[in-house]
N, C-alpha and C positions, 0 to 999 in steps of 0.2 A: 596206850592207844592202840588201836585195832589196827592191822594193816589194811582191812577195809576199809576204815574210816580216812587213812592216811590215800586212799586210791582216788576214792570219792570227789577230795579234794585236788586233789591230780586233775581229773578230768575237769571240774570247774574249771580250774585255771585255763586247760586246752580252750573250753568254751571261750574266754575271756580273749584269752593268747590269739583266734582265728579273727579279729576284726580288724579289716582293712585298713593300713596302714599308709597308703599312696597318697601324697602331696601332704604329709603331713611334717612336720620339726620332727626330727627321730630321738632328737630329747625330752622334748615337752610331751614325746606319747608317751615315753618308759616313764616320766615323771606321774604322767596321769592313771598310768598302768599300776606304778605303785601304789598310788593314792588310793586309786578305787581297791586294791586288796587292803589295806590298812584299815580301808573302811570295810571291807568285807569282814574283818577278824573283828573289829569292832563290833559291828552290830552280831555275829555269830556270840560272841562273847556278852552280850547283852540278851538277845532274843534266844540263842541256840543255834547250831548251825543249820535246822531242818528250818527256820524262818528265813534266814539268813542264805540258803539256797534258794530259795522258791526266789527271793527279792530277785539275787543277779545274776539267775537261767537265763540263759534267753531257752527262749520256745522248744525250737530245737534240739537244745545241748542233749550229750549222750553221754552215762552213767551206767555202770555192769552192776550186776545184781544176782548169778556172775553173769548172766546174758545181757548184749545190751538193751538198753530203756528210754525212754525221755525221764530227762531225769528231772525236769518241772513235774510232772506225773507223778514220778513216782514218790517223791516228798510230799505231795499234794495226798498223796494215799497214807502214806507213811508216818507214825507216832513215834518213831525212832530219834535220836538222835545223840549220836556219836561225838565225843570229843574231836577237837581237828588241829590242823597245823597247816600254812601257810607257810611256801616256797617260795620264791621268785624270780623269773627267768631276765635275766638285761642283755639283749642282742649286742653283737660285735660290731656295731656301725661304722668301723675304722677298713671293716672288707672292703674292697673292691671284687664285684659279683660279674662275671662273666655270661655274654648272653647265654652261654651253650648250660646256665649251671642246672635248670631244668630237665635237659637231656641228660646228663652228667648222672644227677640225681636219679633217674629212671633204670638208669645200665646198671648203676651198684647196686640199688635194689633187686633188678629180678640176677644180678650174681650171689648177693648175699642171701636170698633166696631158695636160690638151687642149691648153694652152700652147707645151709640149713637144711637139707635133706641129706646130706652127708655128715654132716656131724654138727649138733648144736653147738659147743663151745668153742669149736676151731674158727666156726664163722663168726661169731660174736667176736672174741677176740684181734681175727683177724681186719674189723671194720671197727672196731673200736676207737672213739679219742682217749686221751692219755688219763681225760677226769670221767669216765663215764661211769655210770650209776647201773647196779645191776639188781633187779627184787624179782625175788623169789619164794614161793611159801614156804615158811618154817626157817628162813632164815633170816640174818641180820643181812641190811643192804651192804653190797660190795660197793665200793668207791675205789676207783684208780682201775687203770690195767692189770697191774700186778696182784690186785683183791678178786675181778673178776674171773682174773684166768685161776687162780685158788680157788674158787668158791666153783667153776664150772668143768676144772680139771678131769671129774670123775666121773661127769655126768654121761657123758658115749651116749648121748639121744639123737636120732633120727627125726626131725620135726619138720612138719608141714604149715604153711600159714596160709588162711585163707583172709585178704584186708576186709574191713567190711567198712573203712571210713578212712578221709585221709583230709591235711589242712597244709596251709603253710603261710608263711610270714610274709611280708612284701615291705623290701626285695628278697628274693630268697636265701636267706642263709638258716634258717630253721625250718622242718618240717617235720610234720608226726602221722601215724598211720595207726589203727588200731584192728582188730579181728578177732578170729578163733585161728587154737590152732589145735594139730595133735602130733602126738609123738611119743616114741617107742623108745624101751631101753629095758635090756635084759629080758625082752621078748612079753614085757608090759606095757600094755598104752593108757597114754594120759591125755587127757585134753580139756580145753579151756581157753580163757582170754589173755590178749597182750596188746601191749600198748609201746610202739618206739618208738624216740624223738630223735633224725637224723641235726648234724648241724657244720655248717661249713666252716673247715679250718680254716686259718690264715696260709696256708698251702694250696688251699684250693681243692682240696679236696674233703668229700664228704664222708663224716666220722658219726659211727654210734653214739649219743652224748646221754640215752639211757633207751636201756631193755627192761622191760617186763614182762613176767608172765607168773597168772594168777591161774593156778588148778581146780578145774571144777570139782565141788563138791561128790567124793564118790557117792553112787547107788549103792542104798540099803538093798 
């Protein structure tokens, strides 16, 4: 399977993952949350996944192509259709969430930010939870701490990110942001999309729970 194909389906789920959660049983929605991807893999597995996405877009949702897209649109255009796989996120409902976790969430951000202009893997690392997921092209996904900081050891990039989209759960203990970015290394620049899901420990404090970044197609 493609790592495009495997991204694709990423962002679905985001789509999925951004509806309002308030006043609702926080079992009966992950149960429902399930269900509806089950049935997503179901019918993708019957129709294809290009039928199979148009069904549960909503309108809105946004998909990289590597730039982003509507991504109803672009399968509506689109004769493609990609093998997939199916994730599934089940929130820590046992948190207790602090009013301040929104401001909280804001401060690490523009630190690990600026961070990230100083050196790409010391800041990833540094904002890291202990299971976080780390894709990158050309290689296999890093899982755990100890995989990321091996897989980003060598990397001495300079990187910039500019968001272009951003969501979150309710109450907040997950949230994700997506953009462009670019970034230097060895007096090379590269640039392209990423996608990061922040998520609140049982500490209380907010950990990387995955990074990515997918490099745009060089120019011929």
């Amino acid at each position: 399977m493609s790592r495009l194909s495997k991204f694709f389906l990423f962002l679905a789920f985001l789509a999925i993952a951004g509806a309002r959660a308030a006043d609702v049983d926080v079992g009966k929605a992950v149960g429902s949350l399930i269900a509806a991807e089950k049935a997503y893999a179901k019918l993708a597995g019957e129709k294809g996944f290009r039928e199979a996405s148009i069904s549960v877009f909503a309108d809105d949702a946004v998909i990289f192509t590597p730039n982003a897209v509507n991504g109803k649109k672009f399968w509506r255009e689109t004769k493609d259709d990609p093998a997939i796989e199916i994730r599934t996120y089940v929130p820590n409902s046992s948190l207790v969430h602090p009013q301040s976790a929104d401001a909280d969430l804001e401060k690490t951000e523009r630190n690990f930010a600026e961070s990230l202009k100083d050196d790409e893997g010391d800041a990833i690392i540094d904002h890291a939870s202990d299971d976080i997921r780390v894709y990158r092209r050309g290689q296999l996904p890093a899982v755990g701490r100890t995989a990321a900081k091996k897989m980003l050891a060598e990397e001495d990039a300079k990187t910039t990110r500019t968001p272009l989209g951003v969501g979150n759960s309710t109450p907040i203990d997950l949230t994700y942001e997506y953009g462009e970015y670019t970034s230097e290394r060895d007096n090379t620049a590269q640039r392209g999309i990423y996608v990061c899901i922040w998520r609140i420990d049982s500490d209380g404090q907010w950990r990387l729970a995955l990074d990515l970044q997918k490099s745009a197609p060089e120019k011929p």
